[in-house]
C-alpha positions in Angstrom: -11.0 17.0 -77.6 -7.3 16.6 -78.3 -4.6 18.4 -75.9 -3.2 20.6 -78.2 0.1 21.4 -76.4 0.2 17.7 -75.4 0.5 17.2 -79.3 2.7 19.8 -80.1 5.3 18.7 -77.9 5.2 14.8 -79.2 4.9 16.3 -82.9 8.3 18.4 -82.1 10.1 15.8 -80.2 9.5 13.2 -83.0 10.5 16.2 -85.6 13.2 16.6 -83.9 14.1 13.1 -83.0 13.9 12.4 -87.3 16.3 15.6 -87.7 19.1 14.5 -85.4 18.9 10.9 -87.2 19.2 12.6 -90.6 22.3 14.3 -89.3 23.8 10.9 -88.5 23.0 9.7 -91.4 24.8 12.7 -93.3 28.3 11.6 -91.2 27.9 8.2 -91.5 27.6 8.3 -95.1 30.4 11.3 -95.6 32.8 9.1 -93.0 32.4 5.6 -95.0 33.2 7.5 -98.0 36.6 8.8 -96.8 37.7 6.3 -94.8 40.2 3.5 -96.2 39.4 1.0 -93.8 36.6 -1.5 -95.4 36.1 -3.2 -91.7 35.1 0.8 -90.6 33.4 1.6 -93.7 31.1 -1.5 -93.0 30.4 -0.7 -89.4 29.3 2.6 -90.6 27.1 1.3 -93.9 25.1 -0.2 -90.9 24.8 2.3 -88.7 23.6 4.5 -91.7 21.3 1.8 -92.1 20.3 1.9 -88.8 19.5 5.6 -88.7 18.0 5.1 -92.0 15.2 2.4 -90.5 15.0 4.5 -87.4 13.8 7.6 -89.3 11.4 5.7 -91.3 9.7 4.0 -88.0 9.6 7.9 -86.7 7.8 8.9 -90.2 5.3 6.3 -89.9 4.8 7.0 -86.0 4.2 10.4 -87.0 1.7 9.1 -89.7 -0.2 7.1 -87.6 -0.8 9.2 -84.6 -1.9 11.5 -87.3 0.2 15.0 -86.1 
């Protein structure tokens, strides 16, 4: 029998792990966008990346422990 609560918890902390990432995301793309800098626009077109490829391996974590 599964642990509920055990669940729960690991189902909210990924949630929530894939919500703060999405938030990054949100400022890295509106701070490239303003920014004249190119050298600062690229650092952040791969830290959007970054958060991007993080929240995908969090979706597919999710997926496969089936919560």
């Amino acid at each position: 029998m599964k642990n509920l609560a055990h669940d729960a918890i690991i189902d909210q902390s990924i949630t929530t792990a894939i919500d703060r990432e999405e938030l990054l995301l949100r400022k890295y793309e509106h701070y490239k966008d303003i920014l004249e800098d190119a050298e600062t626009s690229a650092l952040l077109k791969e830290c959007a990346t970054s958060a991007r490829d993080h929240i995908d391996m969090l979706k597919n974590t999710l997926q496969k422990l089936d919560l």
